[in-house]
C-alpha positions as CSV (number, residue, x, y, z in Angstrom):
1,X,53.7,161.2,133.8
2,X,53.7,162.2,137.4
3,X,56.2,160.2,138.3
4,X,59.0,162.2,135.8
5,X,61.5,164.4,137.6
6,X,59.3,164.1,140.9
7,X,63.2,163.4,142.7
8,X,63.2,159.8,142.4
9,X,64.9,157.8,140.3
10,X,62.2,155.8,138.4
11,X,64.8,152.8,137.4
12,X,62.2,149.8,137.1
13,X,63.0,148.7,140.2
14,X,59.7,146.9,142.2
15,X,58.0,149.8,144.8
16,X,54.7,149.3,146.6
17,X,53.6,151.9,143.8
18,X,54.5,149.7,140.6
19,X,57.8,149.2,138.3
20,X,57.6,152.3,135.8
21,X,61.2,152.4,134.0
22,X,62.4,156.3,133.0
23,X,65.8,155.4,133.2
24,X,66.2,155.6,129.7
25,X,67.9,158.3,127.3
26,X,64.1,158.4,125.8
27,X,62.7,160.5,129.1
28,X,66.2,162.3,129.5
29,X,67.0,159.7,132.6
30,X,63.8,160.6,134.7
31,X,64.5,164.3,133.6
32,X,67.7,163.9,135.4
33,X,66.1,161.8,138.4
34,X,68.8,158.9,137.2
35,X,72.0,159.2,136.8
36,X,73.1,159.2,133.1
37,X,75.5,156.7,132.1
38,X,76.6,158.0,129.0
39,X,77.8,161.4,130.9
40,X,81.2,162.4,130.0
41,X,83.7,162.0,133.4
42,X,83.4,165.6,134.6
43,X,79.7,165.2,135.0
44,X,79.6,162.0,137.2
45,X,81.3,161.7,141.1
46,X,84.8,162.0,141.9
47,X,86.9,159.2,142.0
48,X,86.7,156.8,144.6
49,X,82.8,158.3,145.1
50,X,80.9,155.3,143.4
51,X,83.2,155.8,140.5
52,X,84.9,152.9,138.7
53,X,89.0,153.2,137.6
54,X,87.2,153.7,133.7
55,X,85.4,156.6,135.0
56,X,81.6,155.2,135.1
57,X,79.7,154.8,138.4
58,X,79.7,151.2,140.0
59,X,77.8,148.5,138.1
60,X,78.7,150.6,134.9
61,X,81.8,149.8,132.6
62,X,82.8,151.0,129.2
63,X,80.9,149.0,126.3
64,X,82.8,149.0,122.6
65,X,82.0,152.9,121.6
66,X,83.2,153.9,125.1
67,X,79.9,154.6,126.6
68,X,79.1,154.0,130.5
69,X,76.5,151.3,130.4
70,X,75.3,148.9,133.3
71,X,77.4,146.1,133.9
72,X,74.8,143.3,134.1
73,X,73.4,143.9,130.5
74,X,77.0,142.1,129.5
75,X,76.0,138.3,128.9
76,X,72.2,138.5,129.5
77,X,71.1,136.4,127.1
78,X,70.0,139.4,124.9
79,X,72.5,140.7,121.9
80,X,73.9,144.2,123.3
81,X,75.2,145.6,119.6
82,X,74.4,149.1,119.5
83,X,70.9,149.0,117.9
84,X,68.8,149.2,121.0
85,X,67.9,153.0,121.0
86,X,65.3,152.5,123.6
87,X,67.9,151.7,126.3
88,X,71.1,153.7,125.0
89,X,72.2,151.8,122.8
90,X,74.8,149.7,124.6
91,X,77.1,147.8,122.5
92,X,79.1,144.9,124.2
93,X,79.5,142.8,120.3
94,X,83.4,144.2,120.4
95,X,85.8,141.1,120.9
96,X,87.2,142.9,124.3
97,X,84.0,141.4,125.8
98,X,84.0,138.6,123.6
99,X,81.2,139.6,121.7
100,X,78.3,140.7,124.7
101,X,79.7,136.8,126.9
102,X,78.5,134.8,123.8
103,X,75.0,136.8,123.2
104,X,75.8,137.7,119.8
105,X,76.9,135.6,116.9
């Protein structure tokens, strides 16, 4: 657990050090090392700093209960419905994105 809050963001992304994945609501977003995408508007940059018109950093857009979530989780293959507490719960099963691209039935 060295590796929590230690000022970088431990996202799962491959370093010569190993994958570890904080980036989660489950270890508080690396103890704040990550940026949280569920933050409400005020918390995140300004517009036109990494911020999207919808108010939710780049590669983040508003899922079905209005919650920042990364963009790429939308038509993954993997069901994004709201039941998946160990990654926020995302929830893409709205018909505004035609139910997560096809991933859920």
């Amino acid at each position: 657990m060295d590796w929590l809050a230690d000022g970088w963001c431990d996202d799962g992304a491959q370093q010569e050090w190993g994958n570890p994945n904080f980036a989660c609501e489950a270890y508080r977003w690396d103890r704040g090392d990550c940026v949280d995408p569920n933050a409400v508007p005020e918390d995140l940059p300004p517009v036109g700093d990494s911020q999207t018109d919808e108010g939710c950093l780049l590669g983040f857009l508003r899922d079905c209960l209005d919650a920042c979530q990364p963009e790429e989780w939308l038509g993954d293959f993997d069901c994004d419905d709201g039941s998946n507490d160990d990654i926020g719960n995302p929830d893409f099963s709205c018909a505004d994105f035609a139910f997560d691209n096809g991933d859920c039935q």
